[in-house]
C-alpha positions as CSV (number, residue, x, y, z in Angstrom):
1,X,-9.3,-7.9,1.3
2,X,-9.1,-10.6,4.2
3,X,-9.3,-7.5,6.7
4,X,-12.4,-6.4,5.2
5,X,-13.8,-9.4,5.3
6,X,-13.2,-9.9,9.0
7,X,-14.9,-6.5,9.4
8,X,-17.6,-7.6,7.4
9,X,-18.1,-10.8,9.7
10,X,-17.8,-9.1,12.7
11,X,-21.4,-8.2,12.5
12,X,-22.3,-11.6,12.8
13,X,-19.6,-13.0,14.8
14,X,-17.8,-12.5,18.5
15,X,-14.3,-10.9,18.2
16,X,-13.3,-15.0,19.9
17,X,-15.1,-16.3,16.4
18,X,-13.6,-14.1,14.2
19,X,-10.1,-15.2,15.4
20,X,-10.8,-19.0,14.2
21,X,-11.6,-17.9,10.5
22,X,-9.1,-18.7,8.3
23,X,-7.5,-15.9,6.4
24,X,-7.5,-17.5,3.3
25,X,-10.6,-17.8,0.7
26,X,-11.3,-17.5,-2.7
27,X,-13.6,-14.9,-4.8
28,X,-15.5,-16.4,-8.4
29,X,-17.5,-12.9,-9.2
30,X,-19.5,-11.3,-6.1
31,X,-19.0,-14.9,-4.2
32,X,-16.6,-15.1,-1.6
33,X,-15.9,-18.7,-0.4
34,X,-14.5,-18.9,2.8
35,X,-13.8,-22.4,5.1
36,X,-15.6,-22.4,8.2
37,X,-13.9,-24.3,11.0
38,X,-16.6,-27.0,12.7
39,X,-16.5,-24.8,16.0
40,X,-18.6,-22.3,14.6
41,X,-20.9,-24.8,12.4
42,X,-24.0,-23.5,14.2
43,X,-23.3,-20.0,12.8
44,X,-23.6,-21.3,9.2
45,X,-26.1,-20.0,7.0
């Protein structure tokens, strides 16, 4: 799952971004909660 989610950010983010995502998160339903480190606050949405 944490692969596809990197593919799925990758439409979004640099290859250089998606390296400083953490692999870990947690699902509740279709909700995928990921932690976002403050180096890429401005890509928050």
């Amino acid at each position: 799952m944490a692969h596809m989610l990197k593919d799925i950010l990758k439409e979004v983010l640099t290859h250089e971004e998606a390296t400083k995502i953490y692999s870990a998160f947690d699902i509740i339903g279709d909700i995928v909660i990921i932690r976002i480190p403050e180096s890429l606050n401005q890509k928050k949405s």
